[in-house]
N, CA and C atoms as an extended XYZ file, in Angstrom:
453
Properties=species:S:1:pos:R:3:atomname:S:1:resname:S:1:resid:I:1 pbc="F F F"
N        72.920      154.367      167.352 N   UNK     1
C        73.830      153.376      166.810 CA  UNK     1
C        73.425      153.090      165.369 C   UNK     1
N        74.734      152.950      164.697 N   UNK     2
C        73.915      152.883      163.255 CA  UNK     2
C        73.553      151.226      163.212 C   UNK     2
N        73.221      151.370      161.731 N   UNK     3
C        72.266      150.007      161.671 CA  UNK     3
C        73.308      148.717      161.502 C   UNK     3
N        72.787      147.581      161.866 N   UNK     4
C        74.016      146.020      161.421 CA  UNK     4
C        74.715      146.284      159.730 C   UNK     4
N        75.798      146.070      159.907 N   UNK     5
C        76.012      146.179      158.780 CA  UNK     5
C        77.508      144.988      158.549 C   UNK     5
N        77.152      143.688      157.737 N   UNK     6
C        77.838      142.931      157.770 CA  UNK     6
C        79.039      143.003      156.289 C   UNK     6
N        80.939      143.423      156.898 N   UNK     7
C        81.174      143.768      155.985 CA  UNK     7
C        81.768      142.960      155.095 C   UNK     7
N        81.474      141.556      155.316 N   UNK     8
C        81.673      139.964      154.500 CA  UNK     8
C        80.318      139.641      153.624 C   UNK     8
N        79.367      140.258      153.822 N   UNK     9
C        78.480      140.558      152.780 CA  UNK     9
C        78.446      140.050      151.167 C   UNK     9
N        79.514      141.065      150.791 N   UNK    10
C        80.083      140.799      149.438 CA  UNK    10
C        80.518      139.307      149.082 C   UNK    10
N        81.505      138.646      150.242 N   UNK    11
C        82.041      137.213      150.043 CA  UNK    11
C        80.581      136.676      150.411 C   UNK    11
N        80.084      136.703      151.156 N   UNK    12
C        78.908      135.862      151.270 CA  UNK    12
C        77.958      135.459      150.094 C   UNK    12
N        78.009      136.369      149.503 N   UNK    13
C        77.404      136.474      147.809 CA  UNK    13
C        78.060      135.726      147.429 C   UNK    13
N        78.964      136.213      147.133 N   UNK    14
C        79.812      135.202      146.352 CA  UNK    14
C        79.832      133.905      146.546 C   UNK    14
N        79.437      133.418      147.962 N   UNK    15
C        79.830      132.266      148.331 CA  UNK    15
C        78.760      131.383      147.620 C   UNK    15
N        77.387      132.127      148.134 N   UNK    16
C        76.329      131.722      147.655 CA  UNK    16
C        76.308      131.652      146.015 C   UNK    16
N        76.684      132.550      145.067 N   UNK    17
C        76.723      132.451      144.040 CA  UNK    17
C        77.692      131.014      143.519 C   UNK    17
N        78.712      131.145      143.946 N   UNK    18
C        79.971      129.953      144.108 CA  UNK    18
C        78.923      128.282      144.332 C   UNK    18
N        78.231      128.312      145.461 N   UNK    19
C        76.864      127.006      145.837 CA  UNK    19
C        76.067      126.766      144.940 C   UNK    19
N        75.485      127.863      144.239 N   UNK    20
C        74.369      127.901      143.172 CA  UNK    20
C        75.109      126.873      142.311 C   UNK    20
N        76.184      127.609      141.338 N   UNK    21
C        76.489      127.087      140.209 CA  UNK    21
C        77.261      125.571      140.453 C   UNK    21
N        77.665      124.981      141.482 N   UNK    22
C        78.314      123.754      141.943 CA  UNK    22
C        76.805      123.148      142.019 C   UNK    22
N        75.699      123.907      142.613 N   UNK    23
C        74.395      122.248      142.612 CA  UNK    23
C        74.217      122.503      140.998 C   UNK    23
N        74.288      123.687      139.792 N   UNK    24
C        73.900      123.630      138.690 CA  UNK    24
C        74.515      122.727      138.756 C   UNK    24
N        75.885      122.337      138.571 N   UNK    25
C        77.515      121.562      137.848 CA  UNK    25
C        76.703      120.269      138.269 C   UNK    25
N        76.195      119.963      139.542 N   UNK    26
C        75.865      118.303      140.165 CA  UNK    26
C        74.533      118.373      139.555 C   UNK    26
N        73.590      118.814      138.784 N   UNK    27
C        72.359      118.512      138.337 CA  UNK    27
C        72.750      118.099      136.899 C   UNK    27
N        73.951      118.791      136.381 N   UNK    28
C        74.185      118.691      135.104 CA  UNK    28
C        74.890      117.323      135.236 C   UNK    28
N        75.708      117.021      136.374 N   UNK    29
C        76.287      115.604      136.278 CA  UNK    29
C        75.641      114.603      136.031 C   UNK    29
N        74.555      114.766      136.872 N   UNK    30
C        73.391      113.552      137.302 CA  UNK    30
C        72.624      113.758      136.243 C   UNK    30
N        71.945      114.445      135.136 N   UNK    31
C        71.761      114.456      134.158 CA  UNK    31
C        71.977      113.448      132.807 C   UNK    31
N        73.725      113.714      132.876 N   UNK    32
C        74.103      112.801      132.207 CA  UNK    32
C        75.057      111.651      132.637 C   UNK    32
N        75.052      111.308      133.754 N   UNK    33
C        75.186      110.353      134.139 CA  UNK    33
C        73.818      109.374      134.014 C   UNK    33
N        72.825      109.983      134.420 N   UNK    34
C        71.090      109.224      133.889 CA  UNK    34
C        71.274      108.743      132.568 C   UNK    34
N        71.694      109.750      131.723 N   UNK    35
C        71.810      109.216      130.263 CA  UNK    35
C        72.381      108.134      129.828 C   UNK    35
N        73.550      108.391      130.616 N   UNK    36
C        74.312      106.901      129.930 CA  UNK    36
C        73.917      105.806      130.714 C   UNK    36
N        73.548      105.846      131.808 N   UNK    37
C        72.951      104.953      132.226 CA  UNK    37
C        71.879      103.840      131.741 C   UNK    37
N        71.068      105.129      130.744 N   UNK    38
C        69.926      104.480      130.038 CA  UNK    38
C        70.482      104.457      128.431 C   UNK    38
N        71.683      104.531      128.153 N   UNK    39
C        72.202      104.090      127.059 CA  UNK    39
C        72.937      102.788      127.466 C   UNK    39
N        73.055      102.400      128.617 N   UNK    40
C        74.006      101.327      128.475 CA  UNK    40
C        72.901      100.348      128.909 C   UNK    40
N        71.837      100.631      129.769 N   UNK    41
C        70.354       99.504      129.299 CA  UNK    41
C        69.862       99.610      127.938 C   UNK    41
N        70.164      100.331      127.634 N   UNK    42
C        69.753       99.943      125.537 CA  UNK    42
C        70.979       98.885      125.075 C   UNK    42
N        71.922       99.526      125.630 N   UNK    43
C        72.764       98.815      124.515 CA  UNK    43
C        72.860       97.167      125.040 C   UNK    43
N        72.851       97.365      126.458 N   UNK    44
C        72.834       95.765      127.062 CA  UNK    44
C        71.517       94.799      126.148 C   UNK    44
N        70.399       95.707      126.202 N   UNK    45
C        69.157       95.036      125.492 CA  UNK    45
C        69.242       94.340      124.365 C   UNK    45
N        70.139       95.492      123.410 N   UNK    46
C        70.550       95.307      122.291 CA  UNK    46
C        71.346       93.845      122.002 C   UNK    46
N        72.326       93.781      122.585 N   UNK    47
C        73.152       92.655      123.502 CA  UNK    47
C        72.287       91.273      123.494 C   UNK    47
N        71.270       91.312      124.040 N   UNK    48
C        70.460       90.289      124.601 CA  UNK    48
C        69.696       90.016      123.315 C   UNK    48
N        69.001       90.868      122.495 N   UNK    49
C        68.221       90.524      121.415 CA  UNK    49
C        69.450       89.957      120.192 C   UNK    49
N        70.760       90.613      120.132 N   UNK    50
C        71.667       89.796      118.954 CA  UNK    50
C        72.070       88.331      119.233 C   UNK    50
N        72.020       87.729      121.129 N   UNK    51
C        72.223       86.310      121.231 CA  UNK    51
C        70.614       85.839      120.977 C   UNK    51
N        69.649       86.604      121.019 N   UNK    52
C        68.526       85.444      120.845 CA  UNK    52
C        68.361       85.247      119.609 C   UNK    52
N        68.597       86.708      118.678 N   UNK    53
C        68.965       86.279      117.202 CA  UNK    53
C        69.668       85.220      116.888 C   UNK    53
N        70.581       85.092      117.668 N   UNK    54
C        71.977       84.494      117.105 CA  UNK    54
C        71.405       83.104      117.108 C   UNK    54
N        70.984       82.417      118.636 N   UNK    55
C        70.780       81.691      118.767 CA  UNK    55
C        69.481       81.119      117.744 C   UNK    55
N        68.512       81.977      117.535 N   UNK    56
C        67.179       81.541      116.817 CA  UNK    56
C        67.726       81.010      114.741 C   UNK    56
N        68.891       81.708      114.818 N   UNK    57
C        69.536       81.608      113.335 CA  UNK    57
C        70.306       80.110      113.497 C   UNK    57
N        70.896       79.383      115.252 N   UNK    58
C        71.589       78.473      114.896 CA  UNK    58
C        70.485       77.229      114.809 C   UNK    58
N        69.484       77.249      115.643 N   UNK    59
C        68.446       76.722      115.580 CA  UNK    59
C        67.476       76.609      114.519 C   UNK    59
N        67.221       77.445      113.690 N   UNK    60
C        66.871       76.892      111.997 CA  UNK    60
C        67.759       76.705      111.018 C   UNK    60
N        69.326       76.208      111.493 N   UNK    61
C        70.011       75.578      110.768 CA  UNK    61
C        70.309       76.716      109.593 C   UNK    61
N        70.868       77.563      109.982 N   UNK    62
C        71.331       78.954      109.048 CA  UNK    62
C        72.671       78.541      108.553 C   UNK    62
N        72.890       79.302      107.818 N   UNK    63
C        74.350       78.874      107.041 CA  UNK    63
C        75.616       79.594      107.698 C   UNK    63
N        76.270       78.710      107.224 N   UNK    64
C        77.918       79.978      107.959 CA  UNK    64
C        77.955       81.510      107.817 C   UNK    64
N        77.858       81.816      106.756 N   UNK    65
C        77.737       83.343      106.378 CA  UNK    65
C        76.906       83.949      107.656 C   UNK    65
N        75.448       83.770      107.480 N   UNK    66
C        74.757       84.152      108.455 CA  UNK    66
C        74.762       83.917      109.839 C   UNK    66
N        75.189       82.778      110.241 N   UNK    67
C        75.781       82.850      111.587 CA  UNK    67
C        77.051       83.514      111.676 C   UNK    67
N        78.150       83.729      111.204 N   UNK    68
C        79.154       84.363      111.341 CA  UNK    68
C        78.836       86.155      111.143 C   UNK    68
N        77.535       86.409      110.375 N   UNK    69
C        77.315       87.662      110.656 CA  UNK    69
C        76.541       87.813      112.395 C   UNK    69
N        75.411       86.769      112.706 N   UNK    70
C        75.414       87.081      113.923 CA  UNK    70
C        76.630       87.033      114.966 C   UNK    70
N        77.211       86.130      114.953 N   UNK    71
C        78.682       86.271      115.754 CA  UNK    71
C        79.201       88.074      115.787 C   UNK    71
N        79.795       88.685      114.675 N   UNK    72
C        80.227       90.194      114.208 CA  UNK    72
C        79.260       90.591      115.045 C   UNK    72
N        77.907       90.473      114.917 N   UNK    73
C        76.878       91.112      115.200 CA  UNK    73
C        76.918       91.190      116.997 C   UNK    73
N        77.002       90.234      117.200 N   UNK    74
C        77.078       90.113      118.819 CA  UNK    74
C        78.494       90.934      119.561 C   UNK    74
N        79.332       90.599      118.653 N   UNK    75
C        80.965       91.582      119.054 CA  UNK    75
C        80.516       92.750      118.710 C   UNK    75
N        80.072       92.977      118.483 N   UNK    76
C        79.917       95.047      118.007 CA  UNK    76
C        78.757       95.457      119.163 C   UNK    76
N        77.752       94.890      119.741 N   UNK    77
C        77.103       94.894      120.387 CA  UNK    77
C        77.910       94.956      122.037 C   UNK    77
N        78.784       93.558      121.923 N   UNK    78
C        79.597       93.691      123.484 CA  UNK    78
C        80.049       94.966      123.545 C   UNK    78
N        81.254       95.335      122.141 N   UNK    79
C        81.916       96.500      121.990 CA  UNK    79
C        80.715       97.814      122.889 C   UNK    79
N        79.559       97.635      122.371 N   UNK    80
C        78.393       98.816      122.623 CA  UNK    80
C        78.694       98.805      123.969 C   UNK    80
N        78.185       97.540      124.648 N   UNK    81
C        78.284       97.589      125.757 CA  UNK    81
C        79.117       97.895      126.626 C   UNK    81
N        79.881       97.111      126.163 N   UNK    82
C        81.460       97.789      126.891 CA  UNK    82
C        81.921       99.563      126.772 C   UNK    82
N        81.478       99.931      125.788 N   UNK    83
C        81.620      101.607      125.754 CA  UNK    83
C        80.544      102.227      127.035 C   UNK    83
N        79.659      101.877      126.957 N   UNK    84
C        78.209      102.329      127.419 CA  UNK    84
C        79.195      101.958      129.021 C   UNK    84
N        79.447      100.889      129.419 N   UNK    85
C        80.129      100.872      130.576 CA  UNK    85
C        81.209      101.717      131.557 C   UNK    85
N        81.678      101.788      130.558 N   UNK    86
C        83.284      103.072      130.209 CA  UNK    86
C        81.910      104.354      130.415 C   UNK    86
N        81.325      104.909      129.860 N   UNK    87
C        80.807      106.335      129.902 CA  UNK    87
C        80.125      106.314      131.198 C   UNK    87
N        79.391      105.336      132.057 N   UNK    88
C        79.002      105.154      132.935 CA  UNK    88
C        79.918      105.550      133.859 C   UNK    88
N        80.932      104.998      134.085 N   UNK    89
C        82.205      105.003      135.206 CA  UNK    89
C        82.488      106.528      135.171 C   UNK    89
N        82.913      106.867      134.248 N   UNK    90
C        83.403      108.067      133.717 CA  UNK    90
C        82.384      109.366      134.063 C   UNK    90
N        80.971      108.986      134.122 N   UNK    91
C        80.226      110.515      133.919 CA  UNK    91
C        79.618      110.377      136.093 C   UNK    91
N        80.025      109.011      136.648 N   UNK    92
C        80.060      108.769      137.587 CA  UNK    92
C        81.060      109.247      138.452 C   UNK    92
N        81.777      109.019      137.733 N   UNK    93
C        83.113      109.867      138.595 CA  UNK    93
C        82.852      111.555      138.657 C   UNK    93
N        82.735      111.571      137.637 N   UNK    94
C        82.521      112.776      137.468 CA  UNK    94
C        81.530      113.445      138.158 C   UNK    94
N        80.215      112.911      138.287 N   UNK    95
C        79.112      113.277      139.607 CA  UNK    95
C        79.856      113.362      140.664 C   UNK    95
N        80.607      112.736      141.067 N   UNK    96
C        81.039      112.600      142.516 CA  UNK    96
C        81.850      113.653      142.816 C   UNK    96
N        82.856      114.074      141.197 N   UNK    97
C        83.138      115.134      141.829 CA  UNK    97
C        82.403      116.393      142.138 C   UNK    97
N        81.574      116.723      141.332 N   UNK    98
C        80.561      117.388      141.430 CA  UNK    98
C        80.036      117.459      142.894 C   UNK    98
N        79.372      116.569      143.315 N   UNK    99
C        78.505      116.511      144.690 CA  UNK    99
C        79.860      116.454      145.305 C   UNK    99
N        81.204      116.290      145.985 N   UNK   100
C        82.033      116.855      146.443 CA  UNK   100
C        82.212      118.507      146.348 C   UNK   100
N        82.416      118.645      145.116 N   UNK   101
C        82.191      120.447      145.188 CA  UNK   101
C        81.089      121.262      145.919 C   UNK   101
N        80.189      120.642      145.271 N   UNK   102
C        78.856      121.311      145.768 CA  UNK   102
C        78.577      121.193      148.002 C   UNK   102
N        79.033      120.069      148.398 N   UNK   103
C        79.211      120.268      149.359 CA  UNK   103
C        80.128      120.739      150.193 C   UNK   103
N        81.214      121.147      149.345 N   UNK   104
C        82.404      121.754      149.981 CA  UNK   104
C        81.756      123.579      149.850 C   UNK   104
N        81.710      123.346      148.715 N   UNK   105
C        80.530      124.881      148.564 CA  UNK   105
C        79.527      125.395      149.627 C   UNK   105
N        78.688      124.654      149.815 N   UNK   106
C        78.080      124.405      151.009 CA  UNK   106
C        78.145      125.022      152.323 C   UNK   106
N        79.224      123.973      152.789 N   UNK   107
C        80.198      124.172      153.792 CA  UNK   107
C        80.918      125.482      153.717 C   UNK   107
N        81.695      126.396      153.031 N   UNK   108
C        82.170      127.727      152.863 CA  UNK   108
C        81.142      128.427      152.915 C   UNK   108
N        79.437      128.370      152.542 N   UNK   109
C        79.279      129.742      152.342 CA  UNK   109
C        78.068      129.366      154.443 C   UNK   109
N        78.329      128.423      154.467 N   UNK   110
C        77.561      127.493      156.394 CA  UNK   110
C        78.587      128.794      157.195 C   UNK   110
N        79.977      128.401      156.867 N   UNK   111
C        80.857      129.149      157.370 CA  UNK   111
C        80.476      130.409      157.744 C   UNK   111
N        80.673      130.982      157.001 N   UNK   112
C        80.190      132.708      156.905 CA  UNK   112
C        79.273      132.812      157.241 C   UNK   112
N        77.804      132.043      157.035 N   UNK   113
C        76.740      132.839      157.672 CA  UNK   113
C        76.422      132.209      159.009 C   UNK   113
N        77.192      131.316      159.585 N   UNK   114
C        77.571      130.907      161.097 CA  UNK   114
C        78.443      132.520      161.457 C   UNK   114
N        79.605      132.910      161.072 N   UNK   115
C        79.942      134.432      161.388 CA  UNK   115
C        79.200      135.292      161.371 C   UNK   115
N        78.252      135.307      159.808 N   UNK   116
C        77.605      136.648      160.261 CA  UNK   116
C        76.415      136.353      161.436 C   UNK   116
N        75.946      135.703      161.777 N   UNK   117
C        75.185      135.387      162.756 CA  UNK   117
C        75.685      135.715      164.067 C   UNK   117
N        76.797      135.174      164.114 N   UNK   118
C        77.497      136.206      165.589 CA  UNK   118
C        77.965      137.005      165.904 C   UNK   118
N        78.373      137.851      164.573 N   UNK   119
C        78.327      139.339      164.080 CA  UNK   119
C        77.049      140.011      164.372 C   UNK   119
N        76.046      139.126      164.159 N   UNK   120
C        74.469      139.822      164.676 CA  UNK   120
C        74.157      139.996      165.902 C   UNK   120
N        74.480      138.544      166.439 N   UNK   121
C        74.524      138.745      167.710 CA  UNK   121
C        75.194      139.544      168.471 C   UNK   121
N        76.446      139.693      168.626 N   UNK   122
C        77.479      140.862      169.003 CA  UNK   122
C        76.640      141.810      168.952 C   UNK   122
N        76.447      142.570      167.524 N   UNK   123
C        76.108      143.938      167.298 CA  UNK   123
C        74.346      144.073      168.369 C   UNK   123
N        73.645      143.445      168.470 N   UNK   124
C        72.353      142.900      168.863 CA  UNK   124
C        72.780      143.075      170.442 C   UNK   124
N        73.376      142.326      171.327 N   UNK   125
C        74.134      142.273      172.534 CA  UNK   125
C        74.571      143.793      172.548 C   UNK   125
N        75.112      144.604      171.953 N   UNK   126
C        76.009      145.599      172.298 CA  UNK   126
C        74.805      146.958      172.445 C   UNK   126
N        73.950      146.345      170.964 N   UNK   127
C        72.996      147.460      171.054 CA  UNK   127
C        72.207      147.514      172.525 C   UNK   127
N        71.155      146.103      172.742 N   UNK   128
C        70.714      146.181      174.266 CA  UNK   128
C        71.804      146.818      175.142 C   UNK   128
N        72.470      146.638      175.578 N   UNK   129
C        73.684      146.961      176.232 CA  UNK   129
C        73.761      148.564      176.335 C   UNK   129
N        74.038      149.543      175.106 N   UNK   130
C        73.950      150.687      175.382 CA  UNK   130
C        72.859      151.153      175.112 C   UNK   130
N        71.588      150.589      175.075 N   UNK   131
C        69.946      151.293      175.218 CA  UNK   131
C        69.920      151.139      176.802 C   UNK   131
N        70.013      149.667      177.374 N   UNK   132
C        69.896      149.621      179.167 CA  UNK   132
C        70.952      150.956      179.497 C   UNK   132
N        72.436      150.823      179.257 N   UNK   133
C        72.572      152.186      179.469 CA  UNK   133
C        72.368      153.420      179.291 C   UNK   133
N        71.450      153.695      178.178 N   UNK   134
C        71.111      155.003      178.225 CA  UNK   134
C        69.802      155.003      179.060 C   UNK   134
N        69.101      153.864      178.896 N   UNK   135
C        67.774      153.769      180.235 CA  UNK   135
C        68.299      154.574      181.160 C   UNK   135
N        69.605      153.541      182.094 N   UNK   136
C        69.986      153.676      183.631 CA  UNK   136
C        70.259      155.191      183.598 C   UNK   136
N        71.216      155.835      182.635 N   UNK   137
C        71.599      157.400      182.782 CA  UNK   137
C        70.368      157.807      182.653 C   UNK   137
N        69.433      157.667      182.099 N   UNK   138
C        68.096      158.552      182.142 CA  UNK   138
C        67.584      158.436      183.441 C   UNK   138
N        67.258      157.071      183.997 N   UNK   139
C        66.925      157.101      185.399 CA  UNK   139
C        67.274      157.385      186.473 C   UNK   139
N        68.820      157.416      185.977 N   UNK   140
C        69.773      158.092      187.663 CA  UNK   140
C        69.418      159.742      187.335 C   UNK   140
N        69.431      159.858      186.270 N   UNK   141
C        69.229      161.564      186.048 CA  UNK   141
C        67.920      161.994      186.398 C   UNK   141
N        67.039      161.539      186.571 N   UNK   142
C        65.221      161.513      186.731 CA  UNK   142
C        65.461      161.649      188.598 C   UNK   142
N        66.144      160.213      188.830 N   UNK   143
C        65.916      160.248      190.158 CA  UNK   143
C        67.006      161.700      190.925 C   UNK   143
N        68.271      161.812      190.494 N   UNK   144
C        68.876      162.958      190.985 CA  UNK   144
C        67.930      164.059      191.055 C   UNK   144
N        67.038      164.499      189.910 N   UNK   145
C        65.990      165.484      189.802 CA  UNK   145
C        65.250      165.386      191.005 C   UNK   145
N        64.788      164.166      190.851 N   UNK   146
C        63.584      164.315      192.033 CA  UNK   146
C        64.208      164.665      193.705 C   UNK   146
N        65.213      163.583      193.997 N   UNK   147
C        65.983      164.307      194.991 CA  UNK   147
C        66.137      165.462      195.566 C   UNK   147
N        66.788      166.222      194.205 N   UNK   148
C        67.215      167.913      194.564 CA  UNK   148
C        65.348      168.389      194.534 C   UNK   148
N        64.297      167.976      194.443 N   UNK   149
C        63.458      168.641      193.874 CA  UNK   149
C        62.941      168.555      195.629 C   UNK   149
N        62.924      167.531      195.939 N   UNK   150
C        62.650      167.045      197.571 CA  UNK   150
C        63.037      167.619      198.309 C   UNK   150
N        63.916      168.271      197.985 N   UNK   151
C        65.274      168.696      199.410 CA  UNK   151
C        65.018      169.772      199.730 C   UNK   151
């Protein structure tokens, strides 16, 4: 009997190749999803140090000019924040689709090698199968021998 030979092979590669580059796609998500993450704790920080400014300028009795630049100062900062928020959502979503792919990926290439596995088995089953039968024909043929050899 010739040897197992599975002829989904080729898709199986593929499938696997197809898995590889979907966990690359979800490492690259989570990557920069980390990033903005830790851009939008800067920028929140940022945030927090322009009200203590702000506040430390109304408290030594600063002039309009300069409080009205901390004011600007604090709106361009929310603005930060508020962007940094937006890229968050956005590179989040975007992970998710990612780790959706990657487990749908997954799942297609589970598929196939759940088949080829009972493709193995089959071929595995069939082989025992005609070795016991070539046993039994060897042994009915051994024992016919001995028979006629008796007689």
């Amino acid at each position: 009997m010739s040897p197992f030979r599975f002829r989904l092979e080729p898709v199986l590669q593929m499938r696997q190749r197809t898995e590889d580059q979907a966990q690359q796609a979800l490492a690259r998500a989570e990557r920069h999803l980390q990033e903005a993450e830790r851009g939008l704790t800067l920028a929140d920080d940022r945030l927090r140090d322009a009200y203590v400014s702000a506040n430390q300028a109304e408290r030594e009795g600063a002039d309009v000019v300069r409080l009205t630049w901390h004011r600007n100062w604090i709106v361009v900062k929310t603005r930060d924040v508020e962007a940094g928020r937006l890229d968050v959502r956005d590179r989040l979503e975007t992970r998710d689709l990612r780790l959706q792919q990657a487990q749908e990926a997954l799942k297609q290439r589970r598929v196939l090698e759940r088949f080829k596995d009972r493709a193995r088995l089959a071929f595995d089953t069939e082989a025992a199968r005609r070795e016991m039968q070539a046993i039994d024909e060897l042994a009915t043929t051994k024992a016919a021998r001995r028979a006629g050899d008796f007689q």
